[in-house]
C-alpha positions, -999 to +999 in steps of 0.1 A: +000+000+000+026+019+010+043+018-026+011+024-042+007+062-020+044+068-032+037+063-067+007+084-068+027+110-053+051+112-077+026+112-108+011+140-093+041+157-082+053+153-121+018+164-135+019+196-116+062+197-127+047+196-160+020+221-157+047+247-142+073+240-168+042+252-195+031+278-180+067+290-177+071+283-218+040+301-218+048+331-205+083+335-213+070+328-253+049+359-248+067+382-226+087+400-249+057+411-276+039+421-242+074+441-234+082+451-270+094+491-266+076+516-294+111+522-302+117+490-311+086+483-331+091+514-351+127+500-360+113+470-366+088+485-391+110+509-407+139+484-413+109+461-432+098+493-451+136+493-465+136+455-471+104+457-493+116+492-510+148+472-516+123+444-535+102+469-550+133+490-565+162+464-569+197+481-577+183+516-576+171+514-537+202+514-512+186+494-489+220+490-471+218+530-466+178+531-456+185+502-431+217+525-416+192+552-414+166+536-394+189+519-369+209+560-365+176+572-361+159+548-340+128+542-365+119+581-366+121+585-402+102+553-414+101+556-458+071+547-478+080+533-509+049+550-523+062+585-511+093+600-529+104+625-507+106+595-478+132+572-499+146+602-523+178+599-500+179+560-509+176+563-545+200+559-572+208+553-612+172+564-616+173+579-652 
């Protein structure tokens, strides 16, 4: 009897082991979005503004320059591909 008390003890001391390790996952998984800085998510959006200007205008977009840009200015000046005067520093060879 005694054997059978000790193994239901440890089953449930494993089940709640698990449970805590999970919730742990759980919460470190989403900590950082729930801690994510407006800085940082501005960077984060600029820098993928000059990644798809980069697609959009191949070897006439210095995406190198744009990306350089963001990370000086911490995501301030975000460009639009769609607005000249936002990626005019970042163009070149344009004929």
């Amino acid at each position: 009897m005694s054997s059978t008390k000790s193994t239901i003890s440890m089953e449930r001391t494993l089940v709640l082991l698990s449970f805590v390790v999970m919730a742990m996952s759980l919460v470190l998984a989403f900590a950082p979005a729930a801690m994510a800085s407006p800085t940082g998510d501005l960077l984060a959006v600029c820098l993928r503004n000059c990644a798809q200007c980069k697609k959009m205008f191949g070897k006439y977009f210095e995406g190198q320059l744009c990306a350089e840009a963001c990370v000086q200015f911490k995501g301030q000046l975000v460009p639009e591909c769609t607005d000249r005067e936002s990626i005019a520093p970042y163009l070149s060879n344009l004929v």
